[in-house]
C-alpha positions, 0 to 999 in steps of 0.5 A, a space after each residue: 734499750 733494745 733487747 739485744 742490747 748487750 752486742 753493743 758491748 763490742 762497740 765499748 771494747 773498741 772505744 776503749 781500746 782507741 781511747 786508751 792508745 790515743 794518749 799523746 793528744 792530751 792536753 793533762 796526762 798521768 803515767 806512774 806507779 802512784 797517781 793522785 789528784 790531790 782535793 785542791 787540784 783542778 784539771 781544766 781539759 781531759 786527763 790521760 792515765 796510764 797508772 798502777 794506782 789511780 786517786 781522784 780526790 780533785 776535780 776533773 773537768 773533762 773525760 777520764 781516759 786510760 788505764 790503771 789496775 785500780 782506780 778510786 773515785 773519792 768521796 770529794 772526787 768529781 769527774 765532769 766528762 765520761 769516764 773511759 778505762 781499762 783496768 783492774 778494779 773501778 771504784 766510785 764513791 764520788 760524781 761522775 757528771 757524764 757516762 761510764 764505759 769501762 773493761 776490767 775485772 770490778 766495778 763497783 757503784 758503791 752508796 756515796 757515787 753520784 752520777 747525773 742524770 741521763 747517765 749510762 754505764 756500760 761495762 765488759 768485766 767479771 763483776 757489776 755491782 750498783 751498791 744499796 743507795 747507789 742509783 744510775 740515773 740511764 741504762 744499765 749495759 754489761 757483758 761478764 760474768 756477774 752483776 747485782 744490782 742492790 741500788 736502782 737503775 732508772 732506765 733498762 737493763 741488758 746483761 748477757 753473762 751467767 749471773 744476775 741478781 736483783 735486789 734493788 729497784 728497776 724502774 725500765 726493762 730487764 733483758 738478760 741472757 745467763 747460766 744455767 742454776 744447776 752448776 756451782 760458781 767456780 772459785 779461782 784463786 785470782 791474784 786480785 788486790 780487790 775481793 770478788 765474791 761469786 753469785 750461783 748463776 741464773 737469775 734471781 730477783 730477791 723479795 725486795 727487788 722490784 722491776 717496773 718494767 717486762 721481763 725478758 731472759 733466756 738460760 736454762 732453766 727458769 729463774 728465781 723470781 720473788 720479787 714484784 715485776 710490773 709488766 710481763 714475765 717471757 722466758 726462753 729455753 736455750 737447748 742444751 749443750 750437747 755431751 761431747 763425751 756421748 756419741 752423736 746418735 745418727 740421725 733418721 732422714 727420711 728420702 723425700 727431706 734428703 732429696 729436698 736438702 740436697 736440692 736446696 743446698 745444690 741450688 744455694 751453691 748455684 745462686 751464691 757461684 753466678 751472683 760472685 761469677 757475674 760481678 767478676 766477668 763484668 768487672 775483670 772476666 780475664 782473672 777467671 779465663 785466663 786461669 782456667 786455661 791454664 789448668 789443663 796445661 799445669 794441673 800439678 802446679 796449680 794443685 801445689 800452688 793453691 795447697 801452698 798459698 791455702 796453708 799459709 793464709 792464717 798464719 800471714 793473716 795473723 803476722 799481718 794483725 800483729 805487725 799493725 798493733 805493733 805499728 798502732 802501739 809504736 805510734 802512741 808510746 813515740 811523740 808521733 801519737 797523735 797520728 794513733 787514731 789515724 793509723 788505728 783506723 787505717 789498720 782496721 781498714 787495711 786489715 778488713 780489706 786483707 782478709 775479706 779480700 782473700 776470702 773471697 779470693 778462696 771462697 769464690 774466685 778461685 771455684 770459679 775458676 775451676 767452674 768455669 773450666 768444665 763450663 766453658 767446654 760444655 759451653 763450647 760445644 752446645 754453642 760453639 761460640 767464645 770470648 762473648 759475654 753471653 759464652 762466659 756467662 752461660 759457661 758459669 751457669 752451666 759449671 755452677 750447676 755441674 759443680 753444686 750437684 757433684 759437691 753437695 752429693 750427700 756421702 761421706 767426704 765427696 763433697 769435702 775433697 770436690 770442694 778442696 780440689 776446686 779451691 786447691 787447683 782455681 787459687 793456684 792458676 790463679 797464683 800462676 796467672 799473676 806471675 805471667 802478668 808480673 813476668 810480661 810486665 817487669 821482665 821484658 821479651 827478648 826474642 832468641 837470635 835467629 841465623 836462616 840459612 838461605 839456598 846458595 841460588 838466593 845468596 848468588 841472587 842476592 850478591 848479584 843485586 849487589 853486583 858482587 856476583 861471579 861470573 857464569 861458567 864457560 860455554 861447554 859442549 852441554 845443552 844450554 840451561 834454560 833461558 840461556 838459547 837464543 840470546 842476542 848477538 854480543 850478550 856475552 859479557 862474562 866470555 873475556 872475563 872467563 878467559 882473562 882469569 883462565 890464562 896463566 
């Protein structure tokens, strides 16, 4: 087992969580105040429970998959497969042939359990106990609070929690992370059917205990250690919590380390800005321009809109989350339960995408946005050139360095307002990009009708190509218009016309 091998609890958490949803596919399954297993019963496949209190005195086959407040494997119980349950309280007094993950608030290995070998227990819960004569034949993994260990483990053992107690026999590694021995165990009167009794907490290997391997732990102050440790002893000091109630003392900095700090922070931002910056130009470079244009033009707007769509990430995030174990839950309590486990990764999936998506929407997009807007002025006028891939990507580096030196400015709330006002106005022209695009896309241009009037000479014109035209005034005493002297004889198709309408 790996020294850090208590992260892998989280890993135990969510198996059980899917097991325990993922209830319709089994072939045996048990729900009810009072469940039992009578001594002469047999379950040939899995077993699904969902029980107040559950009894095995019978033999089960394969796994052991659910939930029950309390649950007792008898002395004649047998569990051929893993045992994966939440619940209250898990006591074996019986055989268990395969693994044990449980989440709950007790276990208990008590002197009567036998587990075969190579088997492994690992538990998210309050209190552990392996019992004097009770043995796990693997690894020992638990995340909780207390665990004490009177019986034998063959294998390591990985405990992050406050208590851990040594009085039996372990025959691998021990890595623990606990608490602090000066403080008390706190008492709470916990409406357990089941009795917890609370260890003072750090670590403690009793004069009988005996580990054969190294042991590596890490709390507050060093454990009691009267026992025999086969291999090495390695502690670590954990700093510290620091006393809220006390004020911070400033801290003394000199020049040089300020400059230096302000630098290495200028240039994280930098790097962290052009390596997001050059993935967005090359795979969508319209997303970071065309807002940045936009800003000038609707300053206000885009502010509002960011403030707007800042303020309600969380609480959609959360609506989001709750909407998917409400589908996930709908799904194993409907005869559609067999599509759990589907749906439960498809959520997962969904939601991780949901919220890494925005996240690096408001952490890089919309700063970029706002970057490039003072980049690509400064661009523009070094070069002069626009809308090339070489201008974007210099607009970026340009910004990004303008950008990280006003932003990490170590004074007082500079670099707070900077970055908020980055994030504001870029996630909302962003906001106002996407409803131009929705606009141009689902809403179709109609142009507004248009009336030219034309001169009264090109309508005449016009009307004469038409041969509608009026017929020209009559001769008069007046200087001909020009182009009208010197027409051939007899062009004068328009006199009788002129005179016919004259006569009365």
């Amino acid at each position: 087992m790996r020294r850090h091998g208590w992260y892998g609890i989280l890993a135990v958490l969510g198996s059980l969580l899917l097991v325990a949803l993922n209830t319709a596919s089994a072939a045996e399954g048990l729900q009810g105040d009072q469940c039992v297993i009578a001594a002469d019963e047999v379950i040939d496949s899995d077993l699904y429970i969902a029980c107040n209190t559950l009894t095995i005195e019978g033999t089960i086959q394969g796994d052991l998959i659910g939930g029950a407040w309390s649950a007792v494997i008898a002395p004649r119980g047998v569990v051929a497969g893993d045992i994966w349950l939440l619940g209250g309280q898990l006591r074996i007094e019986g055989t268990v042939e395969d693994d044990i993950r449980f989440g709950g608030v007790d276990l208990d290995l008590t002197g009567n359990a036998r587990l075969s070998p190579g088997s492994d227990v690992a538990a998210a819960a309050l209190n552990v106990e392996i019992w004097d004569g009770a043995s796990v034949p693997g690894d020992l993994l638990v995340f909780g609070y207390q665990t004490v260990v009177r019986g034998g483990v063959e294998g390591d053992v990985s405990f992050n929690g406050s208590a851990l107690i040594i009085g039996g026999r372990v025959a691998g590694d021990v890595y623990a992370r606990v608490g602090s021995g000066e403080s008390s165990p706190t008492f709470i009167p916990f409406p357990f059917p089941f009795t917890v009794s609370f260890q003072t907490p750090g670590l403690a290997v009793r004069p009988e205990g005996v580990i054969g391997g190294n042991l590596t732990y890490s709390g507050a102050r060093p454990g009691n250690i009267n026992g025999q440790i086969g291999g090495t002893i390695a502690f670590t000091l954990d700093q510290p919590r620091p006393d809220l109630t006390q004020p911070v003392p400033e801290e003394t900095v000199q020049p040089g380390e300020l400059v230096m700090r302000y630098l290495n922070a200028a240039l994280t931002d930098v790097l962290t800005l052009l390596a997001a910056g050059v993935l967005v130009m090359v795979a969508a470079p319209a997303w970071v321009r065309e807002p940045a244009r936009l800003i000038p033009r609707q300053l206000a707007p885009s502010f509002g809109w960011g403030l707007i769509l800042a303020l309600l990430a969380v609480p959609v995030g959360l609506l989001v989350l709750l909407i998917s174990v409400l589908i996930v839950v709908l799904l194993s309590v409907t005869t559609l339960g067999g599509f759990t486990a589907m749906a439960l990764l498809l959520m997962l999936i969904v939601n991780t995408l949901t919220v890494g998506g925005f996240s690096f929407v408001i952490l890089f997009v919309a700063r970029l946005v706002f970057v490039y807007l003072f980049g690509s002025r400064l661009a523009r006028r070094l070069t002069g050139m626009d809308d090339r891939l070489a201008y974007n990507l210099l607009a970026l580096v340009l910004g990004a360095a303008l950008y990280a030196l006003l932003a990490n400015v170590p004074l007082p709330v500079i670099g707070l307002i900077i970055n908020a006002v980055a994030i504001f106005v870029g996630l909302g022209a962003l906001a106002l990009h996407a409803r131009q695009l929705y606009q141009r896309a689902f809403r179709p241009y109609t142009p507004p009708p248009r009336s030219v009037a034309l001169p009264s000479t090109a309508l005449e014109a016009l009307e004469a190509l038409r041969g509608e035209a009026p017929p020209p005034p009559p001769d008069s005493d007046e200087h001909p218009a020009p182009g009208m002297a010197n027409l051939p004889a007899g062009f004068n198709w328009w006199r009788s016309q002129w005179e016919d309408e004259e006569q009365p």
